[in-house]
LUMFI-300633 format. One record per residue: x, y, z negated of N, C-alpha, C in turn. Coordinates in steps of 0.02 Angstrom, whole numbers, padded with zeros to 5 digits. Layout:
- n_xx | n_yy | n_zz | ca_xx | ca_yy | ca_zz | c_xx | c_yy | c_zz
- X | Y | Z | X | Y | Z | X | Y | Z
...
// end
This chain:
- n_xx | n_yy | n_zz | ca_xx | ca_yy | ca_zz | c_xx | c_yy | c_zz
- 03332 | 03941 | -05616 | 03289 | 03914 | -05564 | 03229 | 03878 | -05595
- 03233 | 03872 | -05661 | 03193 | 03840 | -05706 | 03088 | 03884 | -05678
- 03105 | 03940 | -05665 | 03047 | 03968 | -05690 | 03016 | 03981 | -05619
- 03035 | 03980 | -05560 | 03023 | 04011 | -05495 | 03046 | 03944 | -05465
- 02992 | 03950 | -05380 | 02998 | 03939 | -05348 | 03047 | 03954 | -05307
- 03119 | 03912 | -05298 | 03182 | 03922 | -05268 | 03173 | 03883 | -05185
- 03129 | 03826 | -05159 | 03126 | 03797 | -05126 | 03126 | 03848 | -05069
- 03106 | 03898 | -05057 | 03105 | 03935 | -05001 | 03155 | 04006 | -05007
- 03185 | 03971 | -05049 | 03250 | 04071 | -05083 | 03295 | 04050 | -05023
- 03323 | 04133 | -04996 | 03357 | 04145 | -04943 | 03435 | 04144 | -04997
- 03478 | 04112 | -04948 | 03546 | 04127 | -04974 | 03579 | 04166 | -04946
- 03612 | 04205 | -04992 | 03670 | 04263 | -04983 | 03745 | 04262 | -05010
- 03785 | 04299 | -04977 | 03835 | 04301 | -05015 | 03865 | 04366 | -05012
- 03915 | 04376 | -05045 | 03942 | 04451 | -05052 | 04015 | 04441 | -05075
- 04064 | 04509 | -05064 | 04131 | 04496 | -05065 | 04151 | 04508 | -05147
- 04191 | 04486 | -05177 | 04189 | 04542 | -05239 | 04279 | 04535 | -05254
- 04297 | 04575 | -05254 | 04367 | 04583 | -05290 | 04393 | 04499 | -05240
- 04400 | 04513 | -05189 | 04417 | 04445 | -05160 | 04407 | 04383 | -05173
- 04362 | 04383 | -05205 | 04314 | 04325 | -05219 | 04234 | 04317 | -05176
- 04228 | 04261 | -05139 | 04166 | 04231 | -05103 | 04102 | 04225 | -05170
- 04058 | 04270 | -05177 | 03997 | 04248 | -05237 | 03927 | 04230 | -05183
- 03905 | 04182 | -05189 | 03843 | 04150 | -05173 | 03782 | 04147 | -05213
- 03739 | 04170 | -05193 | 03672 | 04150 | -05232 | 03601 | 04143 | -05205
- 03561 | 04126 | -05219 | 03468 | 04127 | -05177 | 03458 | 04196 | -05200
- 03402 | 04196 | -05149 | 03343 | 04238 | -05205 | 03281 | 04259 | -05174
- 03233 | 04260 | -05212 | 03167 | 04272 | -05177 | 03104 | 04319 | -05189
- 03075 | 04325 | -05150 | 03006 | 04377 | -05156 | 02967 | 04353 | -05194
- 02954 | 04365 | -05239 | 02867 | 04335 | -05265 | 02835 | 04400 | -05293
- 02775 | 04423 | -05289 | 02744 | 04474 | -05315 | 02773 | 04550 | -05314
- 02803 | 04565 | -05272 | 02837 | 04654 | -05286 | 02903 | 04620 | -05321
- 02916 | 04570 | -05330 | 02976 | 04573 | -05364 | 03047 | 04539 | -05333
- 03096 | 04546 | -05338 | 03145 | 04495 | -05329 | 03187 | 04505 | -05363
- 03197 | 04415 | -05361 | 03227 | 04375 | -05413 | 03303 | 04323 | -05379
- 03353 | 04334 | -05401 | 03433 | 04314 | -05390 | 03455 | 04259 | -05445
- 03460 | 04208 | -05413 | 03493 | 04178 | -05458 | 03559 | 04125 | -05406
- 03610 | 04130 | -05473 | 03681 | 04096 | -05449 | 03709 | 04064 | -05512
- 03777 | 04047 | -05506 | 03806 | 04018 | -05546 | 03810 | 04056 | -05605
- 03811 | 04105 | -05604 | 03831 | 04169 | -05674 | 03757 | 04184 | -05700
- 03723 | 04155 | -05687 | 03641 | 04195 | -05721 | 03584 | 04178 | -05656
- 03532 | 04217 | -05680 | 03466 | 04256 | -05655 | 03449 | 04312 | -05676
- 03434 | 04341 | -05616 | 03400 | 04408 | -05636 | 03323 | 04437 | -05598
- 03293 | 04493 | -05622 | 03245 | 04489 | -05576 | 03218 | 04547 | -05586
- 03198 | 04605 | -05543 | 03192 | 04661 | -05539 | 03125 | 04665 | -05488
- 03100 | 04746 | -05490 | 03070 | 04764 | -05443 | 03075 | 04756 | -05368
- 03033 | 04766 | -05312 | 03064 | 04765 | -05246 | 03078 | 04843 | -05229
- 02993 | 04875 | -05227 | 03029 | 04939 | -05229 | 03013 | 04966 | -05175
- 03064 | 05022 | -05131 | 03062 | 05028 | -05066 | 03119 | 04999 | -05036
- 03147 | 04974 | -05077 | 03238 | 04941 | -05052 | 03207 | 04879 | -05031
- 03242 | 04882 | -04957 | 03277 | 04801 | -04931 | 03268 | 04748 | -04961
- 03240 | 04683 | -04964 | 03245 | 04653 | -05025 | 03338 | 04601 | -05036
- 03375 | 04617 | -04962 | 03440 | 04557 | -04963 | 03473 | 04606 | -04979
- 03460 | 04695 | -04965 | 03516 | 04718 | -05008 | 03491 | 04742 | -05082
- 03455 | 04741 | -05101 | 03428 | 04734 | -05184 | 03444 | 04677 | -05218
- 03450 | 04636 | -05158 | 03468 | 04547 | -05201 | 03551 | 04559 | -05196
- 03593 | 04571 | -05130 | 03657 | 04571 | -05160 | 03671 | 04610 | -05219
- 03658 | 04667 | -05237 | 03662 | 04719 | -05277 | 03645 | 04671 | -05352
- 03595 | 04638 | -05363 | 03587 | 04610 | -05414 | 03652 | 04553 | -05434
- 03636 | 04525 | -05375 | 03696 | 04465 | -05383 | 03781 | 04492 | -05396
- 03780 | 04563 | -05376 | 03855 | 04593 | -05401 | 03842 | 04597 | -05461
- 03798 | 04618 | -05486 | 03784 | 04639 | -05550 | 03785 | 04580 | -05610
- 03755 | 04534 | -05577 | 03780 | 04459 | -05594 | 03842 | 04431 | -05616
- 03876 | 04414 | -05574 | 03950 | 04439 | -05568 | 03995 | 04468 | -05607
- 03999 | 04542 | -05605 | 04009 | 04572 | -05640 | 04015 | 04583 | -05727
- 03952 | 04556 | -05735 | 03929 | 04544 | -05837 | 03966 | 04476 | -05842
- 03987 | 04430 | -05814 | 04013 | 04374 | -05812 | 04072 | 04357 | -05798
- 04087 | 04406 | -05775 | 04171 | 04394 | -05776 | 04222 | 04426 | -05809
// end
């Protein structure tokens, strides 16, 4: 959260292996950016959705971290 503006990041959450994962994340420039307890990440927007590009990241999050 160090590097971005988080003050206006939408929160999400997603199911994973029966676990509740939470995280922000936000638009800035074509891009979005996820961050939670396990990391940050930050990718293109694209033509994708940006809350399902952000859960998708935040599994991915997740995932390398556990």
């Amino acid at each position: 959260m160090r590097d971005k503006n988080f003050n206006n990041a939408k929160e999400i959450k997603i199911s994973v292996s029966d676990k509740e994962i939470t995280g922000r994340y936000i638009v800035e420039k074509g891009k979005v950016t996820v961050t939670s307890s396990y990391g940050q990440t930050t990718t293109q927007l694209g033509n994708s959705p940006a809350e399902g590009l952000a859960r998708l990241l935040l599994s991915e999050l997740f995932r390398k971290k556990s």
